[in-house]
N, C-alpha and C positions, 0 to 999 in steps of 0.2 A: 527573438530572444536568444542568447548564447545559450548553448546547451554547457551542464555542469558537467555530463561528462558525455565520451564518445568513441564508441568503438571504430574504427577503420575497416571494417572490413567491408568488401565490396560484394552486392549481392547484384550480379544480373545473369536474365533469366530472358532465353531467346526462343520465339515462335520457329522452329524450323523448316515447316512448310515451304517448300519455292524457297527455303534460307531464308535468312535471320529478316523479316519481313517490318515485325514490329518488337523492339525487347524495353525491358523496363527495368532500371538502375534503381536501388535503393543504397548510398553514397555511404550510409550508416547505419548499419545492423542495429545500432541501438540507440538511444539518444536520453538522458538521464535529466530530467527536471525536477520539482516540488511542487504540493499542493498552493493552493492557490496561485499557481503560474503559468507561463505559458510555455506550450513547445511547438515545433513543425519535426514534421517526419518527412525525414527527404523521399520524393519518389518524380525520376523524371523517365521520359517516355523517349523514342526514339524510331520516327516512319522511315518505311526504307522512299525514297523522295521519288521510286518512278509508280506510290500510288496516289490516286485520285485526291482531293481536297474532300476531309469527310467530315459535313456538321453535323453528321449524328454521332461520334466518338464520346463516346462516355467513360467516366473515369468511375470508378466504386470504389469508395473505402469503408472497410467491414473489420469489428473485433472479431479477434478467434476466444471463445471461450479455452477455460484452462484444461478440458478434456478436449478437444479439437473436436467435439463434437458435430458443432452448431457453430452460424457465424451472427453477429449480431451487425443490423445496417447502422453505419455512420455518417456517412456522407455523399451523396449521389448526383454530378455533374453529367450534361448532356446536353451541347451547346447552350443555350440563354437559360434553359433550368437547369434549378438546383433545388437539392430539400437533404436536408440534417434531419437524423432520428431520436426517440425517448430522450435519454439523459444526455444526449449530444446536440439536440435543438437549440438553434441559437451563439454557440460554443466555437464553431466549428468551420473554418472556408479555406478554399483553397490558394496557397500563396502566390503565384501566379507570377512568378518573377520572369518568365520569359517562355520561349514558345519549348512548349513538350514537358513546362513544369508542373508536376499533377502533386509539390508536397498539398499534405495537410497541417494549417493550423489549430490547436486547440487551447482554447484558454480557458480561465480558469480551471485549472485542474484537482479533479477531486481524485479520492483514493482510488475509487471504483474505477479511474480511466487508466489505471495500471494493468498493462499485459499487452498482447501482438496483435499488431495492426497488418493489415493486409489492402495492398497498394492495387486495384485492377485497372487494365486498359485494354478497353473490348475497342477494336478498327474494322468494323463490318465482320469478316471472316476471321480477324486477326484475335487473338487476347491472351494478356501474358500478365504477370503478377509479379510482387514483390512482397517482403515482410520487415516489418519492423516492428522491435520493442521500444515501451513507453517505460524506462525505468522511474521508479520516485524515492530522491534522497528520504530517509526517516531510520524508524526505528522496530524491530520486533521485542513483544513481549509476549510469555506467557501470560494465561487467565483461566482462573476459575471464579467461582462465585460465591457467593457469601454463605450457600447450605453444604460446599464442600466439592471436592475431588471427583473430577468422573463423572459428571452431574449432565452432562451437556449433550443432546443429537447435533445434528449438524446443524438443522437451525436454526435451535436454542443460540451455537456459537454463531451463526453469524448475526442472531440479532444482539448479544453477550457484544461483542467486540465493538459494533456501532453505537451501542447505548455509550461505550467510553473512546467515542470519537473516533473509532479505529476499524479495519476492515480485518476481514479471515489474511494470514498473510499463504502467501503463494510458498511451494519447496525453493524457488529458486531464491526468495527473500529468508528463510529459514537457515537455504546454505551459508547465502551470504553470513547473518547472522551469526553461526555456527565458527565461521571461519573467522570471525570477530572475535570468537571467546564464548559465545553464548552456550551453557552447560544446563541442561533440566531434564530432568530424571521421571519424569511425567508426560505421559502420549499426548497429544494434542493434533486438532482436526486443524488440516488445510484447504485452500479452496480449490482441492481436485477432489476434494473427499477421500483423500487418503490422511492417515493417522500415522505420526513421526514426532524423533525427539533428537534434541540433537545434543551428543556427548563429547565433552572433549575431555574429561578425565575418567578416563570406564573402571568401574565399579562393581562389585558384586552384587548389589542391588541394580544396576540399570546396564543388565547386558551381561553382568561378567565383567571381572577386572583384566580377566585376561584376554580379551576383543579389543581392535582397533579404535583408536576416536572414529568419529561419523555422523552423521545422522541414520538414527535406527529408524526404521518403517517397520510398522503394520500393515499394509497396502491398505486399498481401497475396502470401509466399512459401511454396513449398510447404514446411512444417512438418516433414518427412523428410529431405528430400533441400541443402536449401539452409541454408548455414551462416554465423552469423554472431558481433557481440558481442550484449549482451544490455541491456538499463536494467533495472536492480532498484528497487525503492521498499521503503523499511522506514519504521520510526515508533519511537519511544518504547520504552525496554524496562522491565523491571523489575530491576534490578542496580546491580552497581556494574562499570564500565569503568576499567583504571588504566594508569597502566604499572608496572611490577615493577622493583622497584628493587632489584640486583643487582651481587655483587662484583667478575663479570666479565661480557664480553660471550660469548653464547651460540649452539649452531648450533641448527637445527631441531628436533631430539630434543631438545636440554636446554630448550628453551625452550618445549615441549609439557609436559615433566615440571617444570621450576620453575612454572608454574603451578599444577597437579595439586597440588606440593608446599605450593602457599599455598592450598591449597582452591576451588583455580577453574580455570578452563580456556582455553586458548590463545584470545582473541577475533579474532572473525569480522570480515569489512570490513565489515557491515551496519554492527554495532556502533561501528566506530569512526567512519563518518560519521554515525549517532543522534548520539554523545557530542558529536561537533564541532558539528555542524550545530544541535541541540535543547539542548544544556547549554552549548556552550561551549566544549568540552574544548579544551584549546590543550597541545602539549608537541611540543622541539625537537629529540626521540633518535627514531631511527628505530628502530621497532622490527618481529620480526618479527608476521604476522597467520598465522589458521587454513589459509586454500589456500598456504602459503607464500611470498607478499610480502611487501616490507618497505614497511612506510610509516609517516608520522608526520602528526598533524593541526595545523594552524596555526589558529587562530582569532583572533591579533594578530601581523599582518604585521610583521618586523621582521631585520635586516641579519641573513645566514645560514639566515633560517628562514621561505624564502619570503618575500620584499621588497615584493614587486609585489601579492601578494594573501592573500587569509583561502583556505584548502584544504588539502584531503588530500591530502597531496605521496606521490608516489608512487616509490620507487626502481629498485622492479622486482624478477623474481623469483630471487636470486641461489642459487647453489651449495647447499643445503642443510646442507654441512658447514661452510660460511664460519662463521665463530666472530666474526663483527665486528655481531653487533647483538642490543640488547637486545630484550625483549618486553612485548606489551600482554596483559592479561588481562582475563575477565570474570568474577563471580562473581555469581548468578543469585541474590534473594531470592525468597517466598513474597508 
């Protein structure tokens, strides 16, 4: 699969011992795809040729969690075996394009396969590594819930963000974000467990007017006890996103069953900032989403419908039984 996008930069990393014995190239620091697709993470290998022919050479690939704590197994080569682990079973093999190539394949890609991979090649005595990032095209959004502000442990947020299709996003998807335009003035949990916001027109209320744009941090909060909003990151789905076109306006219950009724189901707010953000989606009815909000996405600013800017306008979480708004739906392909 082509990669969408691609850093150049060259990472290798040489065993010293007796000299550069055994070292390992990763071609491209980072490699950028979307959910439901695939990517390879370059990683090739490199014997110095006066050693032995070795069939026990194993290759490991392991995620780095976002604290570098811990490594999670993904994929484990060692002559004729092989074995993929948890959410990588199945997913996962080696592309094997020629001799000392150890990339990894992954397909279908979920949210959750976002962050650094780590490339190993143990040669008897020999082992050396490599890292590469899994970027995923998408979107960040802020979230809170329908009882209010501040409401969330860590995770509360991260089951908050997967109930609407979407994961905790990372600082570095937050940066990006941030350097896009993204302005919100409410802390929210990432998936280091640090607590950050990111400002680009600073204010007396969020920081001070007279402080830099940035993203502001909290650092690292206790994950139990300390409550806040959350940033989600989603990508690409596989579906169709609409809105439901309807002969009257709906309360919450009718507006969970007319979907159901057209073969699909209430859509989530991940969903509706994919559609805005990734396709485009633009429409001027508010309608309601799966946690109970009502919102509508603009993608062509214009009098009524959001003037000032492209965004998911958000109304807020009203009555349940208010009968005064339509609804969006999603209906999930193969």
């Amino acid at each position: 699969m082509p990669a969408f996008g691609i850093s150049l930069t060259l990472n290798v990393q040489l065993s010293q011992e007796n000299g550069p014995r055994l070292s390992v190239v990763t071609e491209q620091a980072k490699v950028v795809s979307r959910r439901g697709s695939n990517a390879t993470l370059p990683c090739k290998f490199i014997r110095d040729p006066g050693l032995p022919p070795n069939p026990k050479l194993r290759i490991k690939w392991t995620k780095l969690t976002s604290d570098y704590l811990k490594e999670i197994d993904v994929f484990v080569v060692m002559g004729y075996h092989k074995k993929s682990y948890g959410s990588f079973h199945g997913r996962v093999h080696l592309q094997g394009a020629g001799e000392g190539d150890a990339s990894l394949v992954i397909t279908e890609i979920t949210l959750e396969d976002y962050g650094k991979y780590k490339c190993e090649v143990i040669d008897g005595l020999e082992d050396n590594t490599g890292v590469v990032t899994l970027d995923l095209q998408g979107i960040v959004f802020p979230f809170f819930p329908r009882f209010g502000r501040y409401n969330l442990n860590f995770h509360d947020a991260e089951r908050a963000c997967q109930e609407q299709d979407a994961a905790v996003a990372s600082f570095d998807q937050l940066y990006d974000a941030w350097r896009g335009g993204l302005d919100w003035c409410n802390a929210g949990w990432l998936n280091d467990g640090s607590v950050q916001y990111p400002i680009t027109q600073p204010r007396e209320p969020c920081g001070g007017k007279n402080t830099v744009p940035g993203v502001r941090n909290y650092g690292l909060r206790d994950k139990e006890k300390s409550h806040y909003d959350v940033f989600c990151f989603t990508s690409n789905f596989k579906g169709r996103f609409y809105y439901l076109i309807h002969p009257t306006k709906l309360t919450y219950s009718e507006a969970v069953q007319a979907c159901q009724r057209d073969g699909a189901e209430i859509a989530k707010v991940g969903q509706m900032y994919s559609a805005w953000k990734l396709l485009g989606y633009d429409r001027c009815d508010a309608g309601w989403l799966a946690d109970g909000s009502v919102r509508y996405p603009i993608s062509r600013p214009r009098r009524r419908c959001s003037p000032t800017e492209a965004a998911v306008r958000f109304v807020g979480f009203p009555d349940k039984k208010q009968k005064l708004y339509g609804v969006y739906c999603f209906k999930a392909s193969d």
